[in-house]
BATOR-234598 format. One record per residue (C-alpha): chain; x, y, z. Coordinates in Angstrom, 1 decimal, always signed. Layout:
N
R doro px py pz
R A X Y Z
...
END
This chain:
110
R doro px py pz
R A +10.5 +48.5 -130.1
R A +11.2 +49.5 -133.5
R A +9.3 +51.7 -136.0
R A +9.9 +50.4 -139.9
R A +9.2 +52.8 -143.3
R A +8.9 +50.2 -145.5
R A +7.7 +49.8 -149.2
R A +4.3 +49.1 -148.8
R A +1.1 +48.3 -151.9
R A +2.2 +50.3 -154.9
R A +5.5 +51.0 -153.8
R A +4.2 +54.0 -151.4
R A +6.5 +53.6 -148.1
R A +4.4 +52.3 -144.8
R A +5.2 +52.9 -141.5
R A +4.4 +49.6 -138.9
R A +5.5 +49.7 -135.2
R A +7.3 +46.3 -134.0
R A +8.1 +43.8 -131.3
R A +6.2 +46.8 -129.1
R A +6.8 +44.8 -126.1
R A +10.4 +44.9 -126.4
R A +11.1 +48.0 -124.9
R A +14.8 +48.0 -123.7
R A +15.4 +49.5 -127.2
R A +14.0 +52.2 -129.8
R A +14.4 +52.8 -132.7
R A +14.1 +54.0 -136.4
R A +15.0 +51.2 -139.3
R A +14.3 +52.3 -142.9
R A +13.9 +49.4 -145.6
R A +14.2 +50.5 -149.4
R A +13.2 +53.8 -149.3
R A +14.9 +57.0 -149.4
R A +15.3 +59.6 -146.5
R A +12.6 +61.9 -148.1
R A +10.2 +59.0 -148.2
R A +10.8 +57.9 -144.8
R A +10.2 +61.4 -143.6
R A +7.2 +61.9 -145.8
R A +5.6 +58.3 -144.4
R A +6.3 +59.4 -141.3
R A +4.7 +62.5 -140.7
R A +1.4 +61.1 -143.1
R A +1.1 +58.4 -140.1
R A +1.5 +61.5 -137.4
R A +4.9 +59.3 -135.5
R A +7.1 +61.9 -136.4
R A +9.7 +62.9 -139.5
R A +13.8 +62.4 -139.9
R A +15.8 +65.4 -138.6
R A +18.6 +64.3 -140.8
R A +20.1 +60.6 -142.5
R A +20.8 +58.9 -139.0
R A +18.7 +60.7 -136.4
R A +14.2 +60.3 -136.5
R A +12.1 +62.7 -134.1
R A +8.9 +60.2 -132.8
R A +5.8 +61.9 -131.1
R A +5.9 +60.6 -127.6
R A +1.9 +59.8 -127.5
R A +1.7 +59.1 -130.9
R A +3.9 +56.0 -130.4
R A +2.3 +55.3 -127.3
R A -1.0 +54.8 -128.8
R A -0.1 +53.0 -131.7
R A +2.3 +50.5 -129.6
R A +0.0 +50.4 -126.8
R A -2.8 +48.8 -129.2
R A -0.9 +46.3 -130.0
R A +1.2 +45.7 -126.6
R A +0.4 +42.0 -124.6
R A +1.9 +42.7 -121.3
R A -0.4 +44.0 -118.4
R A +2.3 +46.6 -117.2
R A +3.6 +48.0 -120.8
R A +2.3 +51.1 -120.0
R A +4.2 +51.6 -116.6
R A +7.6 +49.8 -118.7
R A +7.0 +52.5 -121.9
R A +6.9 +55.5 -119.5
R A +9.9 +54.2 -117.9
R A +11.9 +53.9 -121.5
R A +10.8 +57.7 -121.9
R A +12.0 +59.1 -118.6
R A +15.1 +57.3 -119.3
R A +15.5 +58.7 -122.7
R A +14.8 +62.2 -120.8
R A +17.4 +61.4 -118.2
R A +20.1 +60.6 -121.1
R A +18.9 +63.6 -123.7
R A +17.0 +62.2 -126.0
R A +13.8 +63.8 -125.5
R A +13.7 +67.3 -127.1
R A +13.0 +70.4 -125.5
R A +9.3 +70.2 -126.3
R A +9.1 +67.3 -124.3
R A +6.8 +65.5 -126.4
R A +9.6 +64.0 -128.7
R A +11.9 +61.3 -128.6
R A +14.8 +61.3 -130.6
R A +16.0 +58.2 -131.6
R A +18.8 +56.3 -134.1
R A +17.8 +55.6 -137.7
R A +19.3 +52.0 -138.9
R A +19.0 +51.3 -142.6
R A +17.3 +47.9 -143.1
R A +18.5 +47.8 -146.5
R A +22.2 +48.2 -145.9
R A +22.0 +51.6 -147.6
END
């Protein structure tokens, strides 16, 4: 699954969650938009904000609900809470529990 801050309609940065049944893999990409943009895009959609250039912070349900609408396969929900108790058992859920952290790739080769 990846979540994308792209430049949307009027060159205001959208956020779109992708290949949501793919999830073996998380993760942030940013197209052409800078780190305050993504994090600004972000946190207007309510999927989280950047903690710095190469690490985003994603609300656990938030992402849930926005990928599970759009998920095809009859047991995504069982295989996404899986992908979140093995982020927990490797550290990348924060101590609030409700956040994943997760590795920001630059789409635009920034």
């Amino acid at each position: 699954m990846i979540v994308e801050v792209v430049g949307g309609a009027d060159e205001r940065p959208e956020v779109r969650v992708v290949d949501v049944d793919d999830l073996g893999r998380l993760h942030l990409a940013l197209g052409e938009v800078t780190d305050e943009e993504a994090d600004e895009a972000l946190r207007a959609a309510g999927l989280g904000h950047l903690r710095d250039a190469g690490t985003g912070l994603l609300d656990t349900a938030a992402l849930r609900a926005n990928a599970g609408a759009q998920a095809s396969a009859p047991d995504w929900g069982e295989r996404f809470d899986a992908m979140v108790a093995q982020a927990r058992a490797r550290g990348w859920v924060e101590d609030d529990g409700a956040t994943l952290q997760v590795h920001v790739e630059s789409a635009a080769g920034a």
